[in-house]
VMD Tcl script that builds the backbone (N, CA, C; Angstrom):
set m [mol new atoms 327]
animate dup $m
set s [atomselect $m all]
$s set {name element resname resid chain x y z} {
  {N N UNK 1 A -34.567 -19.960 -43.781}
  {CA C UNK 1 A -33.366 -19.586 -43.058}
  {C C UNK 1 A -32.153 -20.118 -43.823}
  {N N UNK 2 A -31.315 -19.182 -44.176}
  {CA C UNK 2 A -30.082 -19.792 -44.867}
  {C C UNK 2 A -29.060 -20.706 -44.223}
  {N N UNK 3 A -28.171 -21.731 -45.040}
  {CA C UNK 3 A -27.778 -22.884 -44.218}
  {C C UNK 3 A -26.884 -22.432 -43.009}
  {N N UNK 4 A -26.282 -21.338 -43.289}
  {CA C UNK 4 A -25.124 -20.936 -42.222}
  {C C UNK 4 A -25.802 -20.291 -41.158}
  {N N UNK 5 A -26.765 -19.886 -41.053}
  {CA C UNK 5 A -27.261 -18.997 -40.249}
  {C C UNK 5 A -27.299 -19.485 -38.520}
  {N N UNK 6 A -28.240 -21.106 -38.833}
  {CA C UNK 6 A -27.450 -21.695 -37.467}
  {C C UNK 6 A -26.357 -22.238 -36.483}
  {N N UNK 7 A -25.765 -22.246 -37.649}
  {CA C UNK 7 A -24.501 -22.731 -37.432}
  {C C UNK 7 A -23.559 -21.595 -36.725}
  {N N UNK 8 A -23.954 -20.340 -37.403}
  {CA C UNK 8 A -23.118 -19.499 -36.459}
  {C C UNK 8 A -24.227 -19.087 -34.912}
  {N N UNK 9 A -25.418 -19.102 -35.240}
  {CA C UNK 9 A -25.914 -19.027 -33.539}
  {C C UNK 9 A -25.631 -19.518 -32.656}
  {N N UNK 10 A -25.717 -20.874 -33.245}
  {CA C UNK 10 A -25.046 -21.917 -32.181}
  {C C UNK 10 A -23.193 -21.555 -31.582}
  {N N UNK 11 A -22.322 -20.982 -32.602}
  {CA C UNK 11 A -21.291 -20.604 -32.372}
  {C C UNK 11 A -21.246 -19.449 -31.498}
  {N N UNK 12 A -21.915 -18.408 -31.814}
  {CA C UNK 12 A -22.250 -17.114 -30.831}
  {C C UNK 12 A -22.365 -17.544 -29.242}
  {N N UNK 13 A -23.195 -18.867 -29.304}
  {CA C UNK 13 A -23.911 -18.780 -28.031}
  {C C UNK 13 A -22.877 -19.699 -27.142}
  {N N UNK 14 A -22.261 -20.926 -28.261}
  {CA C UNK 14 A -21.025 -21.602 -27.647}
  {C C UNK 14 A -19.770 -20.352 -26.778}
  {N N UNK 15 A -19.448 -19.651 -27.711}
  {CA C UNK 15 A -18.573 -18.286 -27.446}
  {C C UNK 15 A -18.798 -17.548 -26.435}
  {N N UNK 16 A -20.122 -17.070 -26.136}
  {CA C UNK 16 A -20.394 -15.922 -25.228}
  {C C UNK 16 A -20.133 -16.528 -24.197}
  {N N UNK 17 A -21.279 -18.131 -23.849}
  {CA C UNK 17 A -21.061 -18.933 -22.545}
  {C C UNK 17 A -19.768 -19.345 -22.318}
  {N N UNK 18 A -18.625 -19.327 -23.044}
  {CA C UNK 18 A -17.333 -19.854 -22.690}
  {C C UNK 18 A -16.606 -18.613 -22.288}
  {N N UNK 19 A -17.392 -17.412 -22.440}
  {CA C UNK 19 A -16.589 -16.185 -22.027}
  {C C UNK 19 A -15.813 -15.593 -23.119}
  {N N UNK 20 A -15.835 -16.776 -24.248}
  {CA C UNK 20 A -14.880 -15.963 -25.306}
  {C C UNK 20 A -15.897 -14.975 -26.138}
  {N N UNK 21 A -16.035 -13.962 -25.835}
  {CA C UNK 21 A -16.237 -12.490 -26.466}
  {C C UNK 21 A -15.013 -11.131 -26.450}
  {N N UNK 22 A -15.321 -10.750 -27.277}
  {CA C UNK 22 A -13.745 -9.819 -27.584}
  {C C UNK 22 A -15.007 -8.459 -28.117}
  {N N UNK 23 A -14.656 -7.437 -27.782}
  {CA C UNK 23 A -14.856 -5.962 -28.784}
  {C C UNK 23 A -14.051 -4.775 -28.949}
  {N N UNK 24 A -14.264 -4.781 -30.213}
  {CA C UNK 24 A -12.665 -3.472 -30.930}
  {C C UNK 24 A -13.378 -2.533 -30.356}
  {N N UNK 25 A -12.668 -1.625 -30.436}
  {CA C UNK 25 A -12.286 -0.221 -29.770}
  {C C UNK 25 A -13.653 0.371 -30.418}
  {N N UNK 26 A -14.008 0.522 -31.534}
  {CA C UNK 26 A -15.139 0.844 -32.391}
  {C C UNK 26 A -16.383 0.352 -31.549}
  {N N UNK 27 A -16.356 -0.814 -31.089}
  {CA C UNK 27 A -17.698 -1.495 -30.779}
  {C C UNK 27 A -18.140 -1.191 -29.700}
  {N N UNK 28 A -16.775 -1.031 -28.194}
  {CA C UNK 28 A -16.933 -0.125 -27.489}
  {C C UNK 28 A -17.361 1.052 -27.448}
  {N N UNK 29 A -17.018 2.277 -28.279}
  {CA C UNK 29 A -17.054 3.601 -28.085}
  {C C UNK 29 A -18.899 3.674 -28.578}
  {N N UNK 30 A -19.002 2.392 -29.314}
  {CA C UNK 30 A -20.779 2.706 -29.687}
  {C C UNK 30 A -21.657 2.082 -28.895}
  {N N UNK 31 A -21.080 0.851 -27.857}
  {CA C UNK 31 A -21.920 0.778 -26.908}
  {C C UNK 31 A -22.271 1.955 -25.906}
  {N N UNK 32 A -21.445 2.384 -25.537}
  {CA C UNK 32 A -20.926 3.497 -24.731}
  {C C UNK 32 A -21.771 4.884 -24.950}
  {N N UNK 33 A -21.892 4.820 -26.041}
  {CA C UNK 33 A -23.106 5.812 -26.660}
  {C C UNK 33 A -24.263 5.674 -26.855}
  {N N UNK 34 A -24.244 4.140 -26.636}
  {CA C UNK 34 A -26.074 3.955 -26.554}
  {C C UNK 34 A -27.062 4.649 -25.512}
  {N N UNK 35 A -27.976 5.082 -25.737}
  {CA C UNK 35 A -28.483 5.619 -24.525}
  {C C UNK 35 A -29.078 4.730 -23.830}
  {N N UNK 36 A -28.850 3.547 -24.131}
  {CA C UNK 36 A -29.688 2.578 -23.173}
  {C C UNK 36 A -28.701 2.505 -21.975}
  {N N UNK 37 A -27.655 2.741 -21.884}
  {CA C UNK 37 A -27.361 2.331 -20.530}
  {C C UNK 37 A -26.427 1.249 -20.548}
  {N N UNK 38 A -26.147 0.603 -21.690}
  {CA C UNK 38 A -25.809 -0.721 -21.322}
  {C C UNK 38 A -24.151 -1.216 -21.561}
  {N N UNK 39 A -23.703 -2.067 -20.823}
  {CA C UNK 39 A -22.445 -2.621 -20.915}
  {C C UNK 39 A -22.337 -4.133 -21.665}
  {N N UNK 40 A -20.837 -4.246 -21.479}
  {CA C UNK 40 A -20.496 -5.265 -22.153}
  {C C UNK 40 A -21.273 -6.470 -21.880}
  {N N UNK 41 A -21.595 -6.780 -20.299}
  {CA C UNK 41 A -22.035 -7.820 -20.114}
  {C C UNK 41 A -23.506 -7.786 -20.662}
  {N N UNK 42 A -24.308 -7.160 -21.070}
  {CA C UNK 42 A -25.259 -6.705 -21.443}
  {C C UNK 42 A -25.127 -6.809 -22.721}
  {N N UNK 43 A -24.160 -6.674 -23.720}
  {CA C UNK 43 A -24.203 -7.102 -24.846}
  {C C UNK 43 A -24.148 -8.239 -25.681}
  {N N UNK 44 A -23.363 -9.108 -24.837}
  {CA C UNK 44 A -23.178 -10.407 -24.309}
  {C C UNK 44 A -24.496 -11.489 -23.864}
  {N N UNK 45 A -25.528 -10.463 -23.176}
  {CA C UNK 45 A -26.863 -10.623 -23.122}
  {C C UNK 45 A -27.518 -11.076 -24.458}
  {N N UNK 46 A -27.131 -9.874 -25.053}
  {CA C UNK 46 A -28.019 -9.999 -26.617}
  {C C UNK 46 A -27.251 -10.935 -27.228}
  {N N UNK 47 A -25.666 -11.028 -27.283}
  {CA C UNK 47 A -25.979 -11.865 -28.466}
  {C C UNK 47 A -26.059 -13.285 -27.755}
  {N N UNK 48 A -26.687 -13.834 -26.910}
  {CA C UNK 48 A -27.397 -14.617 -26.482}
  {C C UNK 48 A -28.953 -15.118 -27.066}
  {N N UNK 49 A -29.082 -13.974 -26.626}
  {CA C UNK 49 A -30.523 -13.742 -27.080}
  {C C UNK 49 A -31.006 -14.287 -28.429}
  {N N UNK 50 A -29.780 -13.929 -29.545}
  {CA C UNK 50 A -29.825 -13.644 -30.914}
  {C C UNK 50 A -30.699 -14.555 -31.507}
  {N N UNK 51 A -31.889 -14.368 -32.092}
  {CA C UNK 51 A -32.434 -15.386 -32.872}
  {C C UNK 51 A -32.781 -15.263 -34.780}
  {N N UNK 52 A -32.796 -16.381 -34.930}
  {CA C UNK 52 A -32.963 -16.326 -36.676}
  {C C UNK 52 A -33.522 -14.816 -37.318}
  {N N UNK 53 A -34.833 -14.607 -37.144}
  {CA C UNK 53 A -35.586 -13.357 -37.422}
  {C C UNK 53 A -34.591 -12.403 -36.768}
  {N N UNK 54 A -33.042 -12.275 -36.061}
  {CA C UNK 54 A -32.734 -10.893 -35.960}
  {C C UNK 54 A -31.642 -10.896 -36.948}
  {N N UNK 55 A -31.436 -11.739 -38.080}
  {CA C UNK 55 A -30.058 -11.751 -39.010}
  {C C UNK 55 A -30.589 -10.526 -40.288}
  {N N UNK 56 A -29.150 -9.795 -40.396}
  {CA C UNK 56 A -29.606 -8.989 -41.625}
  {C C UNK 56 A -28.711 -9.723 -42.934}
  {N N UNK 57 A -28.263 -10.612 -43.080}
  {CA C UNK 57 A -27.310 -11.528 -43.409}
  {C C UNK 57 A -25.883 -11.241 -42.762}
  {N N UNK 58 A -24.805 -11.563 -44.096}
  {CA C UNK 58 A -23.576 -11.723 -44.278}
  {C C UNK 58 A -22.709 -10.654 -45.201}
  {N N UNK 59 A -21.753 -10.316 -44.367}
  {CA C UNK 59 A -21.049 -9.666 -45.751}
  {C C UNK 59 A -19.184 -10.249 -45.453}
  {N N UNK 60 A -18.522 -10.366 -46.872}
  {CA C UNK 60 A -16.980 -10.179 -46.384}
  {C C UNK 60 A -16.342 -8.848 -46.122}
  {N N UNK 61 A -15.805 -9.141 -45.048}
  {CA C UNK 61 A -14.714 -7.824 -44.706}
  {C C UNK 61 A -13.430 -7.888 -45.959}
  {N N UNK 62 A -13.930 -6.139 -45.805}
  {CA C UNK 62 A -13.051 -5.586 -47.241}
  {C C UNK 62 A -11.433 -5.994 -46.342}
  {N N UNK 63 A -10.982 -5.770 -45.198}
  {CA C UNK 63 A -9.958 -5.710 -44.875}
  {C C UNK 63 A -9.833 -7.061 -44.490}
  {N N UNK 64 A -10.027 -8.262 -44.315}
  {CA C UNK 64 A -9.455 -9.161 -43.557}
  {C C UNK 64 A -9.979 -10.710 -44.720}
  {N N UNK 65 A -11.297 -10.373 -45.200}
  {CA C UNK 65 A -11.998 -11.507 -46.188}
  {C C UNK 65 A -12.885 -12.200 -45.655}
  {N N UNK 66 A -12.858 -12.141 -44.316}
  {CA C UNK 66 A -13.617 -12.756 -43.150}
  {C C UNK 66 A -14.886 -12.633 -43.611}
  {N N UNK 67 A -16.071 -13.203 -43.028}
  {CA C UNK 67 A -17.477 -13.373 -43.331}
  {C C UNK 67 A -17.758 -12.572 -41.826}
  {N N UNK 68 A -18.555 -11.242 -41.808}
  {CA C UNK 68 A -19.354 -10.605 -41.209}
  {C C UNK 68 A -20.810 -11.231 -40.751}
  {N N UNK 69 A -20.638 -11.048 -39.551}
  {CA C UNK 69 A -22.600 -11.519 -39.097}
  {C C UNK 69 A -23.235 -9.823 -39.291}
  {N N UNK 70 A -24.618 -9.965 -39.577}
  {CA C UNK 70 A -25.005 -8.524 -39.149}
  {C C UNK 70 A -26.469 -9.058 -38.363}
  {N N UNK 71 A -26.967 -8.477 -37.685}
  {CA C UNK 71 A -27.807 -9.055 -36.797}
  {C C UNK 71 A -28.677 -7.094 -36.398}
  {N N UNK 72 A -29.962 -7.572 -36.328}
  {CA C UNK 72 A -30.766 -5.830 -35.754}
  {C C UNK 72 A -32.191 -6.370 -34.598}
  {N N UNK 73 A -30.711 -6.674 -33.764}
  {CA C UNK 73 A -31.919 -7.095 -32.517}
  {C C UNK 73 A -32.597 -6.170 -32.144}
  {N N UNK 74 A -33.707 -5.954 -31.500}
  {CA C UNK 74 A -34.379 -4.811 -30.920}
  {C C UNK 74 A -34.639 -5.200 -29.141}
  {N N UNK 75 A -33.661 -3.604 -28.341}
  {CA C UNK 75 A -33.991 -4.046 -27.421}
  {C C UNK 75 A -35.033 -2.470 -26.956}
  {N N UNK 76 A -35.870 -3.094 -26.176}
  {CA C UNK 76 A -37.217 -1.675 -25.594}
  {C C UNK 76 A -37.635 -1.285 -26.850}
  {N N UNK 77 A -37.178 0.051 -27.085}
  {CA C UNK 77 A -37.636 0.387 -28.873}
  {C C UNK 77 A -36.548 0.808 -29.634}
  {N N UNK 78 A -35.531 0.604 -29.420}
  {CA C UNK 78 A -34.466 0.738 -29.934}
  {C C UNK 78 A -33.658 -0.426 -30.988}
  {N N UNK 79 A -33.922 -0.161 -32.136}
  {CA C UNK 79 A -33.615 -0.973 -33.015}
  {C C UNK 79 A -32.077 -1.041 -32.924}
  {N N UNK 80 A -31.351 -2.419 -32.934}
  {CA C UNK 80 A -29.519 -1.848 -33.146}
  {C C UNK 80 A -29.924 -2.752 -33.981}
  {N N UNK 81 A -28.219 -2.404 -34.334}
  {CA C UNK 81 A -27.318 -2.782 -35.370}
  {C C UNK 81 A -25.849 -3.816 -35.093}
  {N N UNK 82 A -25.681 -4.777 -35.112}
  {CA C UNK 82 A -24.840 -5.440 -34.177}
  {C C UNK 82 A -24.300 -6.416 -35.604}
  {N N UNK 83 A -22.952 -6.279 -35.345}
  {CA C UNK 83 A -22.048 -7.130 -36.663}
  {C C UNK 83 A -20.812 -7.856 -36.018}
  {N N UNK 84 A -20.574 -9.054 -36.261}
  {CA C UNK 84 A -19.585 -10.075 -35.388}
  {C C UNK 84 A -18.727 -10.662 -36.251}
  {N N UNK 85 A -17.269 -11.182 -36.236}
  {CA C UNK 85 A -17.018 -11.885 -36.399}
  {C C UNK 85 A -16.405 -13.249 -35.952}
  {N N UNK 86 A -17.031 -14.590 -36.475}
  {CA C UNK 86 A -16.398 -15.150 -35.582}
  {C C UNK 86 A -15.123 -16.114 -35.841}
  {N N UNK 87 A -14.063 -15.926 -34.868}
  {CA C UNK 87 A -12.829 -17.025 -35.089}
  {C C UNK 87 A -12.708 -17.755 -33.821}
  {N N UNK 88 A -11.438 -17.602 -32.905}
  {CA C UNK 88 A -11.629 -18.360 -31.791}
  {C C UNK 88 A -12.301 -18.234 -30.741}
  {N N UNK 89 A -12.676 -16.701 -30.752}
  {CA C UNK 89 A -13.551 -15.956 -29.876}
  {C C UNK 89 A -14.658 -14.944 -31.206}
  {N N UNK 90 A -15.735 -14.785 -29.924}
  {CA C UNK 90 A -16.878 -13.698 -31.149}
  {C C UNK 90 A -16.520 -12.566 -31.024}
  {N N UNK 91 A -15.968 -11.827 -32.287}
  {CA C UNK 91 A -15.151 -10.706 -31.960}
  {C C UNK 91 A -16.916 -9.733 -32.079}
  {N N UNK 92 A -17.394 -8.771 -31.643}
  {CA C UNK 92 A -17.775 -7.777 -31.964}
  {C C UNK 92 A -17.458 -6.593 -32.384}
  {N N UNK 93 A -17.784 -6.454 -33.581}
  {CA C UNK 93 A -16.997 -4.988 -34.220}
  {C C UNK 93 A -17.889 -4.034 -34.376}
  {N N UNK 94 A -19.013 -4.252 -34.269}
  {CA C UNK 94 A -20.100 -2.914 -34.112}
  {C C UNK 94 A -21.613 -3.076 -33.639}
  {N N UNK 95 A -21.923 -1.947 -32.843}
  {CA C UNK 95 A -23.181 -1.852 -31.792}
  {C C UNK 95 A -23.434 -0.847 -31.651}
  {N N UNK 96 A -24.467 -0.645 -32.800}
  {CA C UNK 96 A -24.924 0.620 -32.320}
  {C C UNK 96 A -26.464 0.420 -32.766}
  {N N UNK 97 A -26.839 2.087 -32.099}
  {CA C UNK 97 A -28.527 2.258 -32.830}
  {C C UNK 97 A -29.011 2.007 -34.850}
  {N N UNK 98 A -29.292 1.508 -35.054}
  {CA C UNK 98 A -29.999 1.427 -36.736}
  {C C UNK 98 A -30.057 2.429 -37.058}
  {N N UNK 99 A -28.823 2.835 -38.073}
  {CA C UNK 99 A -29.628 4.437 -38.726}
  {C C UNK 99 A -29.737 3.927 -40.150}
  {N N UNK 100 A -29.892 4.962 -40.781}
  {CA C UNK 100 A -30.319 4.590 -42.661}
  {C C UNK 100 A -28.511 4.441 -43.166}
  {N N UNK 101 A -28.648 3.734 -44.099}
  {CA C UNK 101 A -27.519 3.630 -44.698}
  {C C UNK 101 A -26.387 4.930 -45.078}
  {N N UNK 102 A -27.369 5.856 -45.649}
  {CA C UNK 102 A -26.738 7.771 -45.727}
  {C C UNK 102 A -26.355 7.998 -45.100}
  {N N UNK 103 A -26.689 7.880 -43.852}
  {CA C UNK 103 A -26.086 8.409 -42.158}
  {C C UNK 103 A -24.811 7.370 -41.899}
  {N N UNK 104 A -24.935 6.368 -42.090}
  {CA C UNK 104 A -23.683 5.469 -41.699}
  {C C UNK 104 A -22.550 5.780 -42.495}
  {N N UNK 105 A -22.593 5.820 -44.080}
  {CA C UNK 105 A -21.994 6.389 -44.718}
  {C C UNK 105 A -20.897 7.993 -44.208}
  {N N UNK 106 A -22.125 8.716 -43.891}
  {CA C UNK 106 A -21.396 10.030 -43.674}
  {C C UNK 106 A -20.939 9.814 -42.321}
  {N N UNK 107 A -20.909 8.869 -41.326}
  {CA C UNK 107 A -20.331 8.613 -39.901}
  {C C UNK 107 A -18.946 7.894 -40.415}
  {N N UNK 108 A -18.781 7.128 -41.666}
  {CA C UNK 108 A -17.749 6.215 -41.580}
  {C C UNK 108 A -17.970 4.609 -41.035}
  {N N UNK 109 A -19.065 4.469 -40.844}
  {CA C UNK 109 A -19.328 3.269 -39.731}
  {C C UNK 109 A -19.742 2.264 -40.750}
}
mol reanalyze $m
mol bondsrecalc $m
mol representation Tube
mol addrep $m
């Protein structure tokens, strides 16, 4: 497990329980499309949940420099795709279903 990896779980989970969770407009419109059904507080669920085995690593944001979480929890049989960043609150910037990289590409996502 890489050194940062707990360090931000532990931050996720500090965040969610303090209520500080935030999601952009993006992260919304793809919960919203999940067919699972599920809401914010429900997402909030997962990244609770989040454990080591669901990290896909790290990347920096081209726009801000920030360090990206990417995380592919699986909830029922639905593989997502879930990417955070965190500052004073865990911002969530994307939630959606796992598609192949080609498909994300041609979505923009």
């Amino acid at each position: 497990m890489p050194r940062w990896l707990a360090k931000v779980l532990s931050q996720i989970d500090r965040l969610v329980a303090a209520g500080k969770v935030r999601f952009t407009l993006k992260a919304i419109r793809e919960l919203a499309a999940l067919e699972l059904g599920l809401d914010e507080a429900d997402a909030c669920d997962i990244l609770r949940r989040l454990q080591p085995e669901d990290s896909r690593g790290r990347i920096v944001s081209e726009t801000t420099g920030e360090w990206m979480y990417v995380f592919g929890p699986r909830i029922a049989e639905t593989q997502l795709y879930l990417k955070v960043v965190i500052r004073t609150d865990c911002v969530v910037v994307s939630l959606h279903e796992q598609v192949d990289d080609e498909q994300l590409q041609e979505e923009g996502r």
